[in-house]
C-alpha positions, 0 to 999 in steps of 0.5 A: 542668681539663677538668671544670672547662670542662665545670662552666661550661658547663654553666652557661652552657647553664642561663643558656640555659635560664633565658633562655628560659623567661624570654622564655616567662614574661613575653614571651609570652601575656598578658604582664607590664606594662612601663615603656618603655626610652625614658621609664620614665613610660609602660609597656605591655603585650602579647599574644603569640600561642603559635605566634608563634615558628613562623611570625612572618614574617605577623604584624602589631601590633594597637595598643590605646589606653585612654581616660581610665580607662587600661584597658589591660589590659582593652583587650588582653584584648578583643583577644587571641583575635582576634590569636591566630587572625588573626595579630596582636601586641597592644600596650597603651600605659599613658600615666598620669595626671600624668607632668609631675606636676600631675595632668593627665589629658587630656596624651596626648589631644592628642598635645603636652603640654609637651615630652612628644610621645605620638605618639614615645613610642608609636613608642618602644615599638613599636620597643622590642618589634619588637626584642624579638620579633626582628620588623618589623611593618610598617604597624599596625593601631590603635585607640583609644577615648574618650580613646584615639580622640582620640590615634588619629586626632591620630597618624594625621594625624602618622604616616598612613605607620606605620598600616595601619588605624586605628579612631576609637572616641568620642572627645569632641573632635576635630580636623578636617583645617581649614587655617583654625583652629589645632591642635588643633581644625584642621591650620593650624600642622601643619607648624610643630608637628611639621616636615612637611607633612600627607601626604594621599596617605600619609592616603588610603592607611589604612582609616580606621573611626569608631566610636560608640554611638547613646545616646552623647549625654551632653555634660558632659564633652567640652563645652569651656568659656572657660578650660578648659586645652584651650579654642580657638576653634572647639573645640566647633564640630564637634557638641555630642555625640560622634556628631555630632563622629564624623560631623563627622571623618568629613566631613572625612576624605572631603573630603579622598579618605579613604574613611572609615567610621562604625558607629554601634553600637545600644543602646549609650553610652559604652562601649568595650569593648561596640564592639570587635566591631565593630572586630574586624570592621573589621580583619578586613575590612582584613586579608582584603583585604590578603591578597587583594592590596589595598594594604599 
């Protein structure tokens, strides 16, 4: 009998095991891809820094968003060696192309498509790997470029509480903080699309930075056009080029006491990868004055 106990376990002490070098294999370094618990729609990726386990009580998320391409990967990559040596998790969202099944695009730029909300769905995700790190990251940092900076900055108005700081990379269209113009291309109907009031104190309190290359000038895609299924009125009012709607959200960020920031990047199009310095030293910047004390 007593050999039989021993027997099992020792084999409970090699499901121990294997767990464990499971959590190693797919949940640390340049992690697998998931499909998200909540919508196995959307899936995501990591990085998880090696001394992560040591010491994870100072680590902060750094979320990563793709552009219409969906270059998820790509993205976390970018940002890896900086979240290995300033403490950071990287979190790469996948949203697809086409979860309603018509092909759509562009849904996740815009925060509501149909009764799909991107903005839960990334929240879902990083509740689901907060877990799975056995970590509360608090406030995050988050980028996104092209199609990702129009989800950026759309989350941002939702959920200024979540963010720490946020990076606005290109994006082809966007909202302005207007009362007088409906969503997506003002904030008129906010409160009754998502059942709160715009918290513009909570807004102040994020380090906001607008991104854009200084050759970003081509206007084909991002020009909306009478019957084009993201047509408003007023919608390309905010510039005919990406810089000029990038300087136009930063207007209306600092009217509204947001200090706000724009890097127009020389020599440089429509590109993301080839402004993620200059986001990494956004966040850098962001991150020594939290650690100086500055706002958390």
């Amino acid at each position: 009998m007593s050999e039989l106990i021993e027997s099992k376990e020792k084999t409970g002490e090699e499901r121990d095991n294997q767990a464990a070098r499971n959590l190693q294999l797919y949940y640390r370094g340049s992690t697998t891809i998931f499909s998200s618990r909540h919508d196995p729609r959307f899936q995501f990726c990591m990085y998880v820094p090696p001394d992560f386990d040591q010491n994870k009580n100072d680590y902060r998320l750094l979320i990563a968003v793709h552009g219409t391409g969906r270059a998820m990967v790509q993205y976390r990559d970018a940002f890896a060696e900086f979240a290995r040596y300033n403490r950071c998790v990287v979190l790469a969202p996948l949203f697809p192309v086409g979860p309603l099944g018509d092909g759509n695009s562009h849904g996740f730029k815009y925060i509501i498509e149909q009764d799909l909300r991107y903005d839960q769905i990334l929240l879902a995700m990083v509740e689901e790997i907060s877990s799975s790190l056995n970590h509360d990251f608090g406030r995050f940092l988050l980028f996104g470029y092209s199609g990702g900076g129009h989800f950026v900055h759309r989350f941002l108005f939702i959920h200024p509480e979540k963010v720490l700081a946020v990076s606005i990379g290109a994006p082809g269209s966007v909202t302005l903080l207007d009362e007088d113009k409906e969503w997506w291309v003002g904030v008129k109907n906010f409160a009754a699309l998502f059942g709160k009031p715009l918290n513009y104190e909570a807004l102040k309190q994020v380090y906001v930075q607008l991104v854009v290359g200084k050759v970003d000038i081509e206007t084909w895609e991002i020009t909306h056009r009478p019957g084009g299924r993201y047509y408003l009125p007023g919608c390309n009012d905010a510039g005919v080029t990406r810089i000029e709607r990038n300087t136009s959200l930063l207007n209306s960020l600092r009217s509204h006491g947001v200090n706000a920031v724009q890097n127009i990047v020389p020599n440089v199009g429509h590109d993301g990868v080839k402004v993620v310095d200059q986001v990494k030293d956004f966040f850098f910047s962001v991150l020594e004055r939290v650690n100086a004390g500055e706002k958390q």
